[in-house]
One Martini backbone bead per residue (centre of mass of N, CA, C, O) as a GRO file, in nm:
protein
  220
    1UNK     BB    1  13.213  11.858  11.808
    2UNK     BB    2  12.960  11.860  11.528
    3UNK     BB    3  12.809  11.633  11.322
    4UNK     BB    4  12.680  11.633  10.981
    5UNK     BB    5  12.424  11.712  10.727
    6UNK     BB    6  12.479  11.899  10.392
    7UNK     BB    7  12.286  12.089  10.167
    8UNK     BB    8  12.359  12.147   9.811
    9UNK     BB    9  12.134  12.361   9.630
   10UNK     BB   10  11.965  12.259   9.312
   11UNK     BB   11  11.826  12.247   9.021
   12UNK     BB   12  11.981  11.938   8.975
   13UNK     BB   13  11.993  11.812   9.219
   14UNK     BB   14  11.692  11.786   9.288
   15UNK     BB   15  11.599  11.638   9.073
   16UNK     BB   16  11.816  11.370   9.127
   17UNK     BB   17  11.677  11.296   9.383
   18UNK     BB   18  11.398  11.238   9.306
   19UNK     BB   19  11.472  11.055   9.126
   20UNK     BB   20  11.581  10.833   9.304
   21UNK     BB   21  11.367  10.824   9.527
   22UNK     BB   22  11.153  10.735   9.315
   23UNK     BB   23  11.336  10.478   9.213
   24UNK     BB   24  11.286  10.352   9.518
   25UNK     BB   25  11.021  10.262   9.535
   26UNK     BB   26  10.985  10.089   9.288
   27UNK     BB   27  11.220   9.891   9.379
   28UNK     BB   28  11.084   9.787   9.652
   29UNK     BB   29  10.833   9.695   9.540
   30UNK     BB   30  10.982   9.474   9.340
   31UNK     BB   31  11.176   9.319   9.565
   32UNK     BB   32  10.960   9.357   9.806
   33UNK     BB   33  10.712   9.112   9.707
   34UNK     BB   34  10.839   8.880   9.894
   35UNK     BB   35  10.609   8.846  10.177
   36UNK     BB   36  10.457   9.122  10.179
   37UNK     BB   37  10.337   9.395  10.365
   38UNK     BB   38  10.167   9.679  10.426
   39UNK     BB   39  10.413   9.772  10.650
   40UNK     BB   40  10.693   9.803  10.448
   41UNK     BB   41  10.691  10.077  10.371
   42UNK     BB   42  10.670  10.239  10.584
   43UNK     BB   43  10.937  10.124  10.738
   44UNK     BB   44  11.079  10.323  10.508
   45UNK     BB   45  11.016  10.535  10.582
   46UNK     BB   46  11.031  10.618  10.908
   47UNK     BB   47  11.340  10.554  10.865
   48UNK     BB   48  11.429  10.810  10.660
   49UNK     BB   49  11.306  11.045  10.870
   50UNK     BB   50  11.490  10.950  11.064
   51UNK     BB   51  11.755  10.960  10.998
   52UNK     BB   52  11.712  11.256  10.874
   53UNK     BB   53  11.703  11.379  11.147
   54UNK     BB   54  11.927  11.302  11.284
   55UNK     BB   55  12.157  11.413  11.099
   56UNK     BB   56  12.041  11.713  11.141
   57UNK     BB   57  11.913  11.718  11.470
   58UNK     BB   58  11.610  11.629  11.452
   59UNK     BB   59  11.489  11.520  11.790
   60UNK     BB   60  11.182  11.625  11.800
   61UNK     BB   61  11.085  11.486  11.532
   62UNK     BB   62  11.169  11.200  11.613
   63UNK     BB   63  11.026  11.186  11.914
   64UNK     BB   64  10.746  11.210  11.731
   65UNK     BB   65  10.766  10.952  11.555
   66UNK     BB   66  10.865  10.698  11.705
   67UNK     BB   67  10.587  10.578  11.793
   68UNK     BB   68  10.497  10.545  11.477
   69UNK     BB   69  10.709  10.320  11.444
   70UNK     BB   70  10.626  10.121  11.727
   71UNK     BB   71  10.318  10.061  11.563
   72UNK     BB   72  10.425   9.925  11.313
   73UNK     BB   73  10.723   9.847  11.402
   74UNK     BB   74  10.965   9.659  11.647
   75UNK     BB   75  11.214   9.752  11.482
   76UNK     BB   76  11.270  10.029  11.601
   77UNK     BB   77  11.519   9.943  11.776
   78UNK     BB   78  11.712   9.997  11.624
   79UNK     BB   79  11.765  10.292  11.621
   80UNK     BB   80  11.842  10.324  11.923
   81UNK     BB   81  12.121  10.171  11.886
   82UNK     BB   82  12.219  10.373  11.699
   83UNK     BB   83  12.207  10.602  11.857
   84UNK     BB   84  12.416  10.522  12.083
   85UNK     BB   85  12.632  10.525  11.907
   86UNK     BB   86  12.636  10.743  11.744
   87UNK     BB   87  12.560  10.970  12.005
   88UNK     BB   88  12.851  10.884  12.160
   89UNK     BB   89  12.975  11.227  12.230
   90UNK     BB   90  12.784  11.393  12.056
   91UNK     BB   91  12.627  11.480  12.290
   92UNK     BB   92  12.532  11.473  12.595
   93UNK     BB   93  12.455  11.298  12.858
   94UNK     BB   94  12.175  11.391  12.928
   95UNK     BB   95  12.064  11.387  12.616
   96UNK     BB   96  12.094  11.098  12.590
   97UNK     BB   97  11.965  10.971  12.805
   98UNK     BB   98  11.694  11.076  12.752
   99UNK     BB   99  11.677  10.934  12.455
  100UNK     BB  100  11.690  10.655  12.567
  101UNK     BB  101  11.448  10.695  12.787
  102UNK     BB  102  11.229  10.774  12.570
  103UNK     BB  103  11.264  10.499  12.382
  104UNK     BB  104  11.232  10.299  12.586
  105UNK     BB  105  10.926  10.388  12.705
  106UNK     BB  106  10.790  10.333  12.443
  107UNK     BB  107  10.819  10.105  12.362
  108UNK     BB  108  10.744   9.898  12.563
  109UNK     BB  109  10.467  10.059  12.577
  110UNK     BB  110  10.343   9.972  12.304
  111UNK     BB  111  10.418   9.625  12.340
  112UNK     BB  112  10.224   9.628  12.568
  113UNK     BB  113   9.945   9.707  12.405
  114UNK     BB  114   9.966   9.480  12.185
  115UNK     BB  115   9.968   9.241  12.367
  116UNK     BB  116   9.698   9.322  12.507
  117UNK     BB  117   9.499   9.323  12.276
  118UNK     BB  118   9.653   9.000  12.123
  119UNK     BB  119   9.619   8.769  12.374
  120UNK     BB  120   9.398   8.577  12.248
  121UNK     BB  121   9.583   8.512  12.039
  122UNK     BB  122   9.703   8.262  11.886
  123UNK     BB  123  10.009   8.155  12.004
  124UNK     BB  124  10.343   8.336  11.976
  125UNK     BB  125  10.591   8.517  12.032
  126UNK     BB  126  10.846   8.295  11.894
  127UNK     BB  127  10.995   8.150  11.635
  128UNK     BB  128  11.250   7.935  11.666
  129UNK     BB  129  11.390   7.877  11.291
  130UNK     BB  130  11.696   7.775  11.161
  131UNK     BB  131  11.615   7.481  11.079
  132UNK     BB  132  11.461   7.515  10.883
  133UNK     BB  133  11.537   7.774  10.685
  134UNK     BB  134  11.746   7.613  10.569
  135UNK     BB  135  11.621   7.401  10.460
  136UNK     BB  136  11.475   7.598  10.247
  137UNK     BB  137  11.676   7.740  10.130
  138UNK     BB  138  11.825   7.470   9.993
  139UNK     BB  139  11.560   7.385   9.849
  140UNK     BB  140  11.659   7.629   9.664
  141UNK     BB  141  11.912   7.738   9.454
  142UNK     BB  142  11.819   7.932   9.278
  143UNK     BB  143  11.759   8.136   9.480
  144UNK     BB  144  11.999   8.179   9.578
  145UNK     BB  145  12.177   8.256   9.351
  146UNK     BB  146  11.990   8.556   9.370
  147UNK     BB  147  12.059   8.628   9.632
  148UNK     BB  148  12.341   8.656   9.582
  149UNK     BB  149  12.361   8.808   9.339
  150UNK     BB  150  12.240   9.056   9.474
  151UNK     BB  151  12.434   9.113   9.715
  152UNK     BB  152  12.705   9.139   9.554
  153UNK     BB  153  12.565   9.410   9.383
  154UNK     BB  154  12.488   9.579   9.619
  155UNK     BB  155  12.806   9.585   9.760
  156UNK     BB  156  12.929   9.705   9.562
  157UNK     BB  157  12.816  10.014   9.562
  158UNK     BB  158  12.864  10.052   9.864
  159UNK     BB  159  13.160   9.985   9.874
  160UNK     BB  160  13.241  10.193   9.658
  161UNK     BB  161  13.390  10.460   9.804
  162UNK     BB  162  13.351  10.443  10.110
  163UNK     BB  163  13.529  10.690  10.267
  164UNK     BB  164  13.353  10.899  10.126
  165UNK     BB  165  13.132  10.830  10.271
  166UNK     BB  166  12.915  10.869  10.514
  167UNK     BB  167  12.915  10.807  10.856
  168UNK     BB  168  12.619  10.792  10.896
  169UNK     BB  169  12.567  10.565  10.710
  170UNK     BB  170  12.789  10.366  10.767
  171UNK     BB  171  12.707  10.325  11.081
  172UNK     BB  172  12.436  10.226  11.008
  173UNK     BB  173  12.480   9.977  10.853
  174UNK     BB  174  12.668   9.840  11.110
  175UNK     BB  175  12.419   9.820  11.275
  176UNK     BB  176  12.208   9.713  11.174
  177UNK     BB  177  12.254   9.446  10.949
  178UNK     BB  178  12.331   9.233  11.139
  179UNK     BB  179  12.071   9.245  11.308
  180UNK     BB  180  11.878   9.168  11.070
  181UNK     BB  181  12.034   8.866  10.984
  182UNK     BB  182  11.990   8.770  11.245
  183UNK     BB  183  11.668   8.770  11.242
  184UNK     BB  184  11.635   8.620  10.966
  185UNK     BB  185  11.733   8.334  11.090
  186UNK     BB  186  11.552   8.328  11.345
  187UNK     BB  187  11.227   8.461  11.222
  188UNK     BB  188  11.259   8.412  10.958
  189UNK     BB  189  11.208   8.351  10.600
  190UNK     BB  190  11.286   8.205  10.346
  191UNK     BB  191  11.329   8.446  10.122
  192UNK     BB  192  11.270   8.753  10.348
  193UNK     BB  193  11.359   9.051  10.249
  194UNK     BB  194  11.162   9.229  10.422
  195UNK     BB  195  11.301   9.288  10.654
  196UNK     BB  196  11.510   9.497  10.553
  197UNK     BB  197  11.334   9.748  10.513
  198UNK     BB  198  11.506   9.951  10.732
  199UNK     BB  199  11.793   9.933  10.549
  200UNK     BB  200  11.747  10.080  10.266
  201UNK     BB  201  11.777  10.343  10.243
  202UNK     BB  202  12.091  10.308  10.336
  203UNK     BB  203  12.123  10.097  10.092
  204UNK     BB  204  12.094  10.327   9.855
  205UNK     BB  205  12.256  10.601   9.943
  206UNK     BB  206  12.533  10.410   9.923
  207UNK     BB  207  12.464  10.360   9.600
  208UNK     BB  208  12.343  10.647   9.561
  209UNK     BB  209  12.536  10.902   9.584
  210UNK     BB  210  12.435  11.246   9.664
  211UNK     BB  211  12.623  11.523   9.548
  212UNK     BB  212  12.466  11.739   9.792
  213UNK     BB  213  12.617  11.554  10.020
  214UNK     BB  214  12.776  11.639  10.290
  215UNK     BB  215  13.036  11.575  10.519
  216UNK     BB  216  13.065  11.770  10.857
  217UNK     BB  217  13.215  11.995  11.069
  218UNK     BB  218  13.165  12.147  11.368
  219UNK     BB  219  13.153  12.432  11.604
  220UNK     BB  220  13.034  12.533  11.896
   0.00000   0.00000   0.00000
C-alpha cells in the first residue's frame, strides 16, 4: 500500500488556498519579527515546496531542493529525519536507503564547505546557553505569558479534530517539533521563536486545514 495527499480541485477551493498561503506568509512576517533573519521566510518556504513533494512522492524534485535547503539553514536534517520515519516500510529498502544516504552525503558535504568558508570568523560552532535562556525567559513575564498564550490558542486549532487530520502533517509535526523545542532550550535566545521557522508550515496547514487535501491509500 501506498499513501498520498490529493488534491480535489475547484475554483472555490483555489481560491481559498491562495487566501491561506497569502494569509500564511502575512502572518509569518508579523509573528516571526523577532530577532528575524534574512533567510527565515526562506526557510519556511523550502520546507513548504519540500514537504509538499515528500507527500505527493515527487522525490526527484526533493533531491533536486535539498542542497538549497542545507546552503540557507543547517536544520535541513530535521526533514532528512522525517524522511526516515515517515517513508520506513513506505519505500523499497533500496531506495530508503539511497534516500537517507544522498541527504546525508548533501548534508555533511554543504556543512563542511561552510566551515571552510568561515573557519576564520572568531566564535565557536555551538554556544549552549540553557542556563542563561532560562533567566533570560523568566527575566520578562509579560512576554512569558504571551508566548504561553499564543502556544495554547495555536494547539487549540492544531489539536481540534486530530484524527481527521492528514497523517503525513500529524507525524510530520510530531518529528520536527520536538527536536525544534530541544533545540530552542539549547541553543536558541530566550523568545526567539524564529527557529521555528522549519515547522510553521506544518502548523499553519493543521491550523486551517485546506479541504480539498484528503488523505488516501493507493495500491501499488
Amino acid at each position: 500500500m501506498e499513501s498520498s495527499i490529493c488534491l480535489q480541485r475547484s475554483d472555490e477551493c483555489e481560491l481559498r488556498e491562495f487566501v491561506i498561503a497569502a494569509l500564511a506568509v502575512e502572518v509569518f512576517m508579523l509573528v516571526f519579527i523577532i530577532f528575524c533573519k534574512v533567510y527565515d521566510l526562506s526557510t519556511a518556504m523550502i520546507f513548504s515546496f519540500s514537504l509538499g513533494f515528500l507527500a505527493r512522492g515527487k522525490f526527484k524534485e526533493f533531491y533536486v531542493l535539498y542542497p538549497l535547503g542545507c546552503m540557507n539553514r543547517e536544520t535541513m536534517f530535521l526533514l532528512s529525519i522525517f524522511f526516515a520515519v515517515h517513508f520506513m516500510g513506505r519505500l523499497e529498502i533500496r531506495d530508503w536507503f539511497f534516500g537517507l544516504g544522498y541527504q546525508g552525503g548533501v548534508f555533511v558535504s554543504v556543512r563542511l564547505m561552510i566551515m571552510k568558508i568561515f573557519e576564520g570568523n572568531p566564535g565557536q560552532r555551538f554556544y549552549l546557553l540553557p542556563g542563561v535562556h532560562l533567566r533570560e525567559t523568566l527575566a520578562h513575564p509579560m512576554m512569558f505569558i504571551l508566548l504561553c498564550g499564543l502556544v495554547i490558542v495555536t494547539w487549540y486549532f492544531v489539536a481540534r479534530d486530530w484524527m481527521e487530520k492528514p497523517k503525513f502533517l500529524r507525524l510530520a509535526l510530531c518529528v520536527i517539533l520536538p527536536l525544534q523545542v530541544v533545540l530552542y532550550f539549547l541553543l536558541g535566545k530566550a523568545y526567539e521563536i524564529r527557529v521555528f521557522a522549519e515547522v510553521f508550515p506544518v502548523v499553519w496547514c493543521l491550523m486551517f486545514q485546506v479541504p480539498s487535501i484528503r488523505w488516501r491509500h493507493e495500491a501499488e
